[in-house]
C-alpha positions in Angstrom: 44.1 92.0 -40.5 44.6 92.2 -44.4 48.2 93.6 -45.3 46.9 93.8 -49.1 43.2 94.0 -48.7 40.2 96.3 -47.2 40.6 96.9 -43.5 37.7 95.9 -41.4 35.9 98.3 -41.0 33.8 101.1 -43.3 35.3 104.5 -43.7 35.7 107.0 -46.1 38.4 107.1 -48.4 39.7 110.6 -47.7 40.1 110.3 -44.3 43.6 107.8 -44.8 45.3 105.9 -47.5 44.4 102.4 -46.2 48.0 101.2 -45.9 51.0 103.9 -45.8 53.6 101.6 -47.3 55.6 104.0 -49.1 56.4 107.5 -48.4 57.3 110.7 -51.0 54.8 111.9 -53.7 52.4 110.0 -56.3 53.8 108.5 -59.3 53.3 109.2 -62.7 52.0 105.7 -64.2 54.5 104.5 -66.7 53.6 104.2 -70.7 51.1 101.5 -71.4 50.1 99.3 -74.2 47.4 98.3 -73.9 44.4 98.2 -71.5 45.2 94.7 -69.9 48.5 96.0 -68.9 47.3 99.5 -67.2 43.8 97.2 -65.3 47.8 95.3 -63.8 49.0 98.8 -62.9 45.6 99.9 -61.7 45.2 97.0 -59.6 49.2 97.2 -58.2 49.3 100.4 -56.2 45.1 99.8 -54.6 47.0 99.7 -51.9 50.0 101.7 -52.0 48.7 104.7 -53.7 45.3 104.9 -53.4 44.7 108.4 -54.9 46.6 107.1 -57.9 44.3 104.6 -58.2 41.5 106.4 -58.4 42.3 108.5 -60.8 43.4 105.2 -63.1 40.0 103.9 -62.7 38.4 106.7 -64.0 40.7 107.0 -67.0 40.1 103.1 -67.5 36.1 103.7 -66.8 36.0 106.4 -69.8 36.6 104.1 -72.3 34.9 100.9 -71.5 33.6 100.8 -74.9 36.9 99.9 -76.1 37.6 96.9 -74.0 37.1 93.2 -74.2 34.0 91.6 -71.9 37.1 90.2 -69.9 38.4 93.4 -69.1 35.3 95.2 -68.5 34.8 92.4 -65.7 38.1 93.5 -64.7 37.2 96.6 -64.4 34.2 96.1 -62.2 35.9 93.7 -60.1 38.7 97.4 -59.1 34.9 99.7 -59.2 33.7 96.9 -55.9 36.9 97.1 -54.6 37.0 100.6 -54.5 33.5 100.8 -53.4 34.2 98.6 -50.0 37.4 101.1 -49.4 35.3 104.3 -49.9 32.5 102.7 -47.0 29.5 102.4 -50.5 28.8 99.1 -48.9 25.3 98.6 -51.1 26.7 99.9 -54.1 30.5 97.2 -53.5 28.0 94.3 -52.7 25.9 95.0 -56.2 29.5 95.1 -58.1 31.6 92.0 -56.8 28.2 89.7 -56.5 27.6 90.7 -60.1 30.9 89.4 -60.4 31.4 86.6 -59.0 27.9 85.4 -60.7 29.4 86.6 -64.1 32.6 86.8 -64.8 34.4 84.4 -67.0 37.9 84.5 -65.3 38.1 82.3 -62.1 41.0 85.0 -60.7 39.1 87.6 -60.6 36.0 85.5 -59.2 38.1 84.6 -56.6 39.5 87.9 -55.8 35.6 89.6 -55.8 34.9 86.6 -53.7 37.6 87.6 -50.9 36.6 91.6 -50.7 32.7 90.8 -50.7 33.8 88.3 -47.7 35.9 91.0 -46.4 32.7 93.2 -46.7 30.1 91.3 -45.2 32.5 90.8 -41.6 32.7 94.2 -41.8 28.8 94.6 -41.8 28.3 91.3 -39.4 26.6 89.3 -41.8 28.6 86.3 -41.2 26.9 83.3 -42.1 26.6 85.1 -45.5 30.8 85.8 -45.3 31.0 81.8 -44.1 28.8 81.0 -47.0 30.8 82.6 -49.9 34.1 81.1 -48.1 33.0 77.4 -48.2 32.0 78.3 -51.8 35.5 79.7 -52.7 37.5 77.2 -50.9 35.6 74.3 -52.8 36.5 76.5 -56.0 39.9 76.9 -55.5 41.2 74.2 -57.5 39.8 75.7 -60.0 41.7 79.0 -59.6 45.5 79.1 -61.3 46.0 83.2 -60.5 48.4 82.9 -57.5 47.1 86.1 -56.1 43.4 85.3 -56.1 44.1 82.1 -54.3 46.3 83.8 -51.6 43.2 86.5 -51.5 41.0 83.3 -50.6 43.2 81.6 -48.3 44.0 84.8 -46.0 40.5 85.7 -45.8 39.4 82.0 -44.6 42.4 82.0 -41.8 41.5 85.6 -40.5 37.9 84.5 -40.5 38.4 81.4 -39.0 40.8 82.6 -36.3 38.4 85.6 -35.6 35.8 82.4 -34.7 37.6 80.8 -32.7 39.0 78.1 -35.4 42.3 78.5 -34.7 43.2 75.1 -36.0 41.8 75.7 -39.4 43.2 79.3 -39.4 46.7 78.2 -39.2 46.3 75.3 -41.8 45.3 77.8 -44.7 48.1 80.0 -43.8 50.3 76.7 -43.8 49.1 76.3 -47.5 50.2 80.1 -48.5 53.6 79.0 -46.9 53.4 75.8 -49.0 52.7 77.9 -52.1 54.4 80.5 -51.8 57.9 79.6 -50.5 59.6 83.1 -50.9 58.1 86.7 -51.3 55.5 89.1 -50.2 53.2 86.0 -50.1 54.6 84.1 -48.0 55.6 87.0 -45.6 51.6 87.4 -45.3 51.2 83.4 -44.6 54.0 83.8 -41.8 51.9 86.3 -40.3 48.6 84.9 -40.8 50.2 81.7 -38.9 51.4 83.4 -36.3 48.3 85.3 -36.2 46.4 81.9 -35.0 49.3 80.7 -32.8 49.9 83.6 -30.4 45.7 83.0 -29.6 45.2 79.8 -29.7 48.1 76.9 -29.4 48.0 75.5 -26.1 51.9 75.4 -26.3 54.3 78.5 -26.4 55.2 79.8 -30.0 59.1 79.9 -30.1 60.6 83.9 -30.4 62.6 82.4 -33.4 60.0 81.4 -35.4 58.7 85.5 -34.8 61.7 86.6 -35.9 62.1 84.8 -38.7 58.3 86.2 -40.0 59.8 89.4 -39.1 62.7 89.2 -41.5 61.0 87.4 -44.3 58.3 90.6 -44.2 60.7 93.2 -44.2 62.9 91.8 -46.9 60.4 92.3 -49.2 59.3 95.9 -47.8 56.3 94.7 -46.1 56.5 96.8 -43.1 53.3 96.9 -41.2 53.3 92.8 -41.3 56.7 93.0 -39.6 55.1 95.4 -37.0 52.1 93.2 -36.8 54.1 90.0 -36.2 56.1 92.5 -33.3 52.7 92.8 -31.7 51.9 89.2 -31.6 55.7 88.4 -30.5 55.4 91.3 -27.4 51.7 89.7 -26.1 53.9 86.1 -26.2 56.6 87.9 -23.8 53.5 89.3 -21.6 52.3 85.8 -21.3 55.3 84.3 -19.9 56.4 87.9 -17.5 58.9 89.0 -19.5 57.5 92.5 -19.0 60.7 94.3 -20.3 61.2 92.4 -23.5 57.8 93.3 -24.5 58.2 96.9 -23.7 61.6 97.1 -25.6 59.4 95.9 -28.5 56.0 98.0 -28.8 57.7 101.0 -27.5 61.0 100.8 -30.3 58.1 100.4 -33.0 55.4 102.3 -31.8 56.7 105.6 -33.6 56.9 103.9 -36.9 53.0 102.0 -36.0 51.4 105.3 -35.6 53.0 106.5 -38.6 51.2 104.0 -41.0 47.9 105.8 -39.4 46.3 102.3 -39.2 43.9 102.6 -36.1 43.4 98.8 -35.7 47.3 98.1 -34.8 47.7 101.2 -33.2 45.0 101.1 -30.6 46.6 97.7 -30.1 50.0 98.8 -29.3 48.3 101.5 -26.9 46.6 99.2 -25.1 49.7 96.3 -24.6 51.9 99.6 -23.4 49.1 100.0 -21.0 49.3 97.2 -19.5 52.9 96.7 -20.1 52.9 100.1 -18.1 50.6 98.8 -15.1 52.5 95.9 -14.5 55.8 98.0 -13.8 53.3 100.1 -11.6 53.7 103.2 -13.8 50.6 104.5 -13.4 50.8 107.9 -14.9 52.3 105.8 -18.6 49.4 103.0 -18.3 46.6 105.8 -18.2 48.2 107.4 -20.8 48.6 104.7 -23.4 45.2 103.1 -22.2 43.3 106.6 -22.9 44.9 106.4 -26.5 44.0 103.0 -26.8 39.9 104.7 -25.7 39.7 107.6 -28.5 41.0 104.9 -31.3 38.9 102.4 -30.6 35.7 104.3 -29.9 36.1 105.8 -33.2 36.7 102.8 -35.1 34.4 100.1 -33.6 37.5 98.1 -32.1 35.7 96.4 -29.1 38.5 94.0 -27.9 41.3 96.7 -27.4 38.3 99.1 -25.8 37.4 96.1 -23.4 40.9 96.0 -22.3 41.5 99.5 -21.8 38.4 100.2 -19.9 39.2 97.9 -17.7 42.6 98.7 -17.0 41.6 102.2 -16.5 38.8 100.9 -14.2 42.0 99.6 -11.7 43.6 102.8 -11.9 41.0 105.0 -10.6 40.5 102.4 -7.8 44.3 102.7 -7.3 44.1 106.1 -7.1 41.1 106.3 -4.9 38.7 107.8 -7.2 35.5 105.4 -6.5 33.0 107.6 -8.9 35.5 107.5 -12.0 36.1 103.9 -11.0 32.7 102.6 -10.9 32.2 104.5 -14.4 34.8 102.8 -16.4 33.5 99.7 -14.6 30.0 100.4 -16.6 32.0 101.3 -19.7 34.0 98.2 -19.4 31.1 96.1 -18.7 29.4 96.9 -21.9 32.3 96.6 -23.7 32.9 93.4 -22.8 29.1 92.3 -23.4 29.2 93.8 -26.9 32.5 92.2 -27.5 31.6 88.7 -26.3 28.4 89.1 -28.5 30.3 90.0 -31.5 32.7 86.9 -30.8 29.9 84.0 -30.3 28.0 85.6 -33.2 31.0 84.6 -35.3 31.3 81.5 -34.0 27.5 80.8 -34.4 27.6 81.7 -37.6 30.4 79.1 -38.5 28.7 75.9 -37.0 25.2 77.2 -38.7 27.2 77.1 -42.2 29.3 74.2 -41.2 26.0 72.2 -40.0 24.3 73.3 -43.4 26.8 72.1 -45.3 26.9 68.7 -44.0 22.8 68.5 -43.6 23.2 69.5 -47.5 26.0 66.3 -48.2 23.9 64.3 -46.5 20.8 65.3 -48.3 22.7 64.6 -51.6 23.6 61.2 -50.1 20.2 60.5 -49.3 19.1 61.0 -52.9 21.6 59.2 -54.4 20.9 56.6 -52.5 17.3 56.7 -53.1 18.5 57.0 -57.1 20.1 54.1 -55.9 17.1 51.9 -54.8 14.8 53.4 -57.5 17.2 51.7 -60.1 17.9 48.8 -58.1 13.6 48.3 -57.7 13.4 48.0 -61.7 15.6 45.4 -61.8 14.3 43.6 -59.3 10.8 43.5 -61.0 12.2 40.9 -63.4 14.4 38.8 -60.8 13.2 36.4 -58.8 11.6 36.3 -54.9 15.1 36.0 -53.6 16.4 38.4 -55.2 13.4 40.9 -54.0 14.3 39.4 -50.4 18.4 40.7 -51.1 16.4 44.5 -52.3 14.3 44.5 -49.1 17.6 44.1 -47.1 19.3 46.4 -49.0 16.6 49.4 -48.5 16.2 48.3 -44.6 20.1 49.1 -44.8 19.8 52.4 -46.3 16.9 53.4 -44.0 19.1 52.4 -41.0 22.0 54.4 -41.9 20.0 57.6 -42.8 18.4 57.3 -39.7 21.8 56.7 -37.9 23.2 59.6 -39.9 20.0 62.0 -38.8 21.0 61.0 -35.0 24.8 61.5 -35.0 23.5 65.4 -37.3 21.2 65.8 -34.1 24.2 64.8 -31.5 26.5 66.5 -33.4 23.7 69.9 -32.5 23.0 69.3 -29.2 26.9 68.9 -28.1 27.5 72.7 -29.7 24.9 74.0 -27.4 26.7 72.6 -24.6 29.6 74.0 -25.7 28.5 77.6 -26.5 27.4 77.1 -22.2 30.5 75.8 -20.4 33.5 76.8 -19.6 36.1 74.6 -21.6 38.4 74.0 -18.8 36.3 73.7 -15.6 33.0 72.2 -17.3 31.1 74.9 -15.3 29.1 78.0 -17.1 31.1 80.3 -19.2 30.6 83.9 -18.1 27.8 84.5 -20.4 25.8 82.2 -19.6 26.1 82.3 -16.1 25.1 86.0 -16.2 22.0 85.0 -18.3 21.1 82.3 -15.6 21.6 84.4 -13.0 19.6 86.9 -14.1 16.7 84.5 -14.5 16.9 83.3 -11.2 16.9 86.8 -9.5 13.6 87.6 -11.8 12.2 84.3 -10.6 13.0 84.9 -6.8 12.1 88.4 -6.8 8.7 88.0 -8.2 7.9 86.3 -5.1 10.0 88.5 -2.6 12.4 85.9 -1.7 16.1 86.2 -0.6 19.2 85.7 -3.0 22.7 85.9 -2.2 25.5 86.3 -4.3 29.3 85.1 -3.4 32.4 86.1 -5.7 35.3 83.6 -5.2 38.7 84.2 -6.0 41.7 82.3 -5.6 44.3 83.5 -4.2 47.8 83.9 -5.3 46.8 82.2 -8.7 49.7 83.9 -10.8 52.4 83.0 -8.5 51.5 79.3 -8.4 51.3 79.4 -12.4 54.6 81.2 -12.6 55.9 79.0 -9.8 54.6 75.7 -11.0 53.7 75.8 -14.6 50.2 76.6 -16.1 49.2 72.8 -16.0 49.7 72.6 -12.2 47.4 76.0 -12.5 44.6 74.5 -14.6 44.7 71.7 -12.2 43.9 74.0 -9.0 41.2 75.9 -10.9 39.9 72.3 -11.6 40.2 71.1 -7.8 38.7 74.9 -6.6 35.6 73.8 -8.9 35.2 70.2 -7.6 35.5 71.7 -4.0 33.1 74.2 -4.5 30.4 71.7 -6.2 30.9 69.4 -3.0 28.9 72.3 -1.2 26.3 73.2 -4.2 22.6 72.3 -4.1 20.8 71.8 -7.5 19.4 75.1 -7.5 22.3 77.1 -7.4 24.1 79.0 -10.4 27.5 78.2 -10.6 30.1 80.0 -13.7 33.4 81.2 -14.2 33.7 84.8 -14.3 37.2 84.9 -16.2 40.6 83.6 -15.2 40.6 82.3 -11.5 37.5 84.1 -10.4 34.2 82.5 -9.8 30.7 83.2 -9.1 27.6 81.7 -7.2 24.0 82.6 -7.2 22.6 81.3 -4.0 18.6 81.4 -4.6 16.2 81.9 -1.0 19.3 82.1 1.0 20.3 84.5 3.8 22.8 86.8 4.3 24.1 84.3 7.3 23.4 81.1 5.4 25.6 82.4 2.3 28.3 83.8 4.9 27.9 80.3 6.4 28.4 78.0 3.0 31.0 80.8 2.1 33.3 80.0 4.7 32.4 75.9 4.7 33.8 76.5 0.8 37.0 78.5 2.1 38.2 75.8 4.8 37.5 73.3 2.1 39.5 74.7 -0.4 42.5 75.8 2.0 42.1 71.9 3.0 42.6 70.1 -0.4 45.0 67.8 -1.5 47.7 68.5 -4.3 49.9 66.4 -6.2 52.5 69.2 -6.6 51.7 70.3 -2.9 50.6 73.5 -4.0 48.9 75.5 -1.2 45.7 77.4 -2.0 43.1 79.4 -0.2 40.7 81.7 -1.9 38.7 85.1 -0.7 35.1 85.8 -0.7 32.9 88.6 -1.3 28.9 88.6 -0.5 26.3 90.5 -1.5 22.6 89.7 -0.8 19.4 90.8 -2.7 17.9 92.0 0.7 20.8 95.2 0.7 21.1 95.4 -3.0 17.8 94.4 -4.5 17.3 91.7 -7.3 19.6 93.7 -10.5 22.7 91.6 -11.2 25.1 94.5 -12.1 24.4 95.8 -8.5 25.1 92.8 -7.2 27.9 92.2 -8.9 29.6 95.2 -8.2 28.5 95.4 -4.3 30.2 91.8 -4.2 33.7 92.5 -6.2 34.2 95.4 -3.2 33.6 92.8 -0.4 36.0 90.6 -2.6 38.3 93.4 -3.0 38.0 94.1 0.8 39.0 90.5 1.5 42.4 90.6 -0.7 43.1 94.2 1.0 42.3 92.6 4.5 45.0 89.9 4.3 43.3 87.3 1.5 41.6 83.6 2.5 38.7 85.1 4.6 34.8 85.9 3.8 33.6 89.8 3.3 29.7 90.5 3.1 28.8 94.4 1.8 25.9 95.6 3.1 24.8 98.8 3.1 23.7 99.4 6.6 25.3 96.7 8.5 28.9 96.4 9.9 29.4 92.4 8.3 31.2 89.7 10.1 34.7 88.3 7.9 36.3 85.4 8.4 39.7 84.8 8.2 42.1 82.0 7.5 42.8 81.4 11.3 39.1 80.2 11.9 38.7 83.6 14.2 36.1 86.1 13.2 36.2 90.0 13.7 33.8 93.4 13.0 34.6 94.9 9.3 33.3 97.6 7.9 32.6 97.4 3.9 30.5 98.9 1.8 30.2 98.7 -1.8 32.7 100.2 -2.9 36.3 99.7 -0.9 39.3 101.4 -1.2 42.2 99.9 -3.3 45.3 97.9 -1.4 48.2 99.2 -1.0 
């Protein structure tokens, strides 16, 4: 989120002022001398008083005539940012490429570099938005305006941390830091930093080092930073249970968040006050916030906040016992989450097809040189002698040899991101994507030919106490024993993923309903048997659903399952459910005795 740029996403520039910074009435602009002085002014208050602004820009755009070439660039550099504000996406894109192709001043390159960027994430075009970054960020040295180079830096570390590259996200807020050591600069590297810490260090961010982005931001006014950094600091106290310091925070700034009537922060205060909410089992607050959280984030195309309250709201109608409601928040969570995990790998897609291009292109530039190289080399040699021709022949077999190694470590380097975009990074197993796409592969294949299918939710019980009680490493290492357990009693064929956090899934192709409930509870005894270093006990529940009851779609499946796993937890945990529709299933439980339970697809929430 730009502090000092266009928000991400189109709208229309009468329906907010992008950034309320300031209250009280517009300004009169001050006496100017000349034209370079009122394009400063102009360009100053974009941000902080936008109908100000506009009205500058026409006065400026009535006497272009008057101005120098530099100037008028200038000018249509404020005429694309304006554009992007006002949602004229076609018209902005026209303006700031005609810039950036054009204009004679580096700073205002750069700066119609970082709102077309800005622009095209907006409109998910980003392998064109990762283009024009690698561009700008080889250009920067080039660039002396400290604004336009902060512009350039802030876009690459939101862009990158919105792909995933948390890593390189934080460095180029490190280099604002480094730049800017004091100011309203440097507040917006603190929180750009932050930013990439709170969702991707492996390693707790210290509260001080919040506070102190805090303090910098508001000593230099910058309010909505400050509240920005709050959120960040509030989903760090979530993370390790310290419920009521999060709630002291979004709930003493949430007044003052809705007041800068910026949907993107608010819907996400909503939805961490939901959830803050649900975990103190204040049901009526949690819907309340979470429904907020809904009618922002439907309106503004915010799918990560809209995930997270649909799905909250989804375990509130199952607490309440409202099964119809339930199941269609379910739905509505489901394609949230599919949209928003689409949205997510398209980013990161995007960077490794730019990233991959730009090294093909480097090593096509090597290549040639190199072959400039041998060209040059081969007219020389035509007046040396025959040992000298022998040293060229060497030389070229050399060359050949190393572009052919190069082509192989490109074609590695390819392969190994395919894996990657598959598996799950902890486990090794499929990711939840691609386990639903296997899945529902395999239930096409098998129900072509009328065969069985089963499929078995797993999830381990208990799995937040153990990482409270023993640390998340001792918790990464249980989901890594569940996993080896569970391939012990795998065959080839079967499609094996992690669904999210400590729940699992398996496809079991031509299987029964009594051969899954079989290899179900083979898995549970296994798991409730395995070692631990930090003799941390573990058993897990199980849900079954089979194809014959439920036919061969995968949502059905997967929601006739999660109610037999649901059924499990309520019925005491470490035992097997199967749903079926017209059969009264057997469930095991830990004690190795069996007993008649009724489930059906949809159970009633535990107490």
């Amino acid at each position: 989120m730009r502090v000092d740029g266009i928000k991400r996403r189109e709208c229309n520039a009468g329906t907010f002022l992008l950034f309320v910074m300031f209250a009280g009435a517009a300004t009169a602009a001050p006496a100017l001398e000349n034209f370079s002085q009122q394009l400063d002014h102009t360009e100053s208050i974009k941000t902080t008083n936008y109908l100000e602004f506009v009205r500058q820009l026409h006065e400026l755009e009535a006497r272009t005539t008057e101005m120098s070439e530099a100037q008028k660039w200038r000018l249509r550099y404020l005429e694309g940012w304006q554009a992007t504000y006002a949602g004229e996406s076609d018209k902005a894109k026209l303006l700031l490429e005609a810039v950036i192709n054009q204009a004679p001043d580096s700073g205002v390159r750069a700066k119609a570099t970082s709102v077309l960027i800005n622009l095209l994430g907006v409109r998910h075009r980003y392998e064109e938005a990762f283009e024009y970054l690698d561009r700008a960020l080889d250009n920067l040295s080039q660039v002396t305006d400290r604004e336009a180079r902060e512009h350039i830096l802030g876009e690459g570390s939101q862009l990158l941390s919105e792909a995933g590259q948390y890593d390189l996200a934080a460095g180029y807020a490190k280099q604002i830091i480094a730049e800017y050591p004091t100011g309203r600069l440097n507040c917006l590297g603190h929180m750009y930093e932050l930013q990439a810490a709170t969702r991707g260090s492996q390693t707790p961010v210290p509260k001080a080092l919040f506070q102190d982005g805090i303090d910098r931001c508001l000593a230099v006014g910058e309010k909505l930073a400050a509240d920005t950094i709050r959120r960040d600091m509030a989903i760090l106290d979530m993370q390790q249970n310290r419920i009521d310091d999060a709630l002291s925070i979004l709930d003493g700034y949430y007044a003052e968040v809705k007041g800068f009537d910026y949907p993107d922060l608010t819907a996400e205060y909503d939805v961490l006050l939901a959830q803050v909410y649900w975990d103190k089992k204040n049901i009526p607050y949690a819907q309340k916030y979470a429904m907020a959280a809904v009618d922002i984030a439907s309106k503004s195309d915010l799918t990560e906040p809209l995930v997270k309250a649909y799905q909250l709201l989804y375990q509130i109608e199952r607490q309440y016992g409202d099964l119809r409601s339930a199941l269609a928040y379910h739905e509505k969570y489901v394609a949230a989450d599919k949209e928003h995990l689409d949205d997510t790998r398209e980013k990161a897609l995007a960077y490794q097809i730019v990233k991959q291009e730009v090294e093909s292109k480097k090593g096509e530039l090597e290549t040639l040189n190199k072959q400039n190289q041998i060209l040059q080399l081969q007219q020389a040699l035509d007046h040396k002698a025959v040992v000298t021709s022998r040293l060229y022949i060497t030389l070229l077999l050399t060359v050949l040899a190393s572009i052919a190694f190069w082509l192989y470590r490109l074609k590695r380097s390819q392969l190994r991101f395919m894996r990657l975009a598959r598996r799950d990074g902890l486990t090794g197993i499929f990711n939840r994507q691609y386990f639903v796409d296997e899945a529902e592969q395999t239930l096409r294949y098998v129900g072509k030919s009328l065969r069985g299918a089963c499929l078995i939710l797993i999830d381990l019980d208990h799995f937040k106490d153990i990482n409270d009680t023993y640390g998340h490493v001792a918790g990464d290492a249980v989901l890594k024993r569940a996993v080896a357990v569970c391939q012990c009693h795998l065959n080839s064929c079967d499609v094996f993923g992690r669904l999210g956090g400590e729940e699992f899934g398996i496809l079991l192709p031509e299987c029964t309903v009594i051969q899954a409930l079989e290899r179900a509870e083979r898995i549970r005894i296994a798991i409730q048997q395995v070692d631990s270093d930090e003799d941390v006990p573990l058993t897990a529940s199980f849900g079954i659903a089979a194809t014959a009851h439920y036919g061969y779609e995968l949502r059905r499946l997967l929601i006739a399952a999660d109610s037999a796993l649901y059924r499990a937890k309520h019925d005491g945990r470490n035992r097997v459910v199967v749903s079926m529709d017209d059969y009264a299933p057997r469930a095991t439980t830990g004690s190795g005795q069996s007993r008649r339970t009724e489930a059906s697809p949809y159970a009633s929430p535990a107490e």
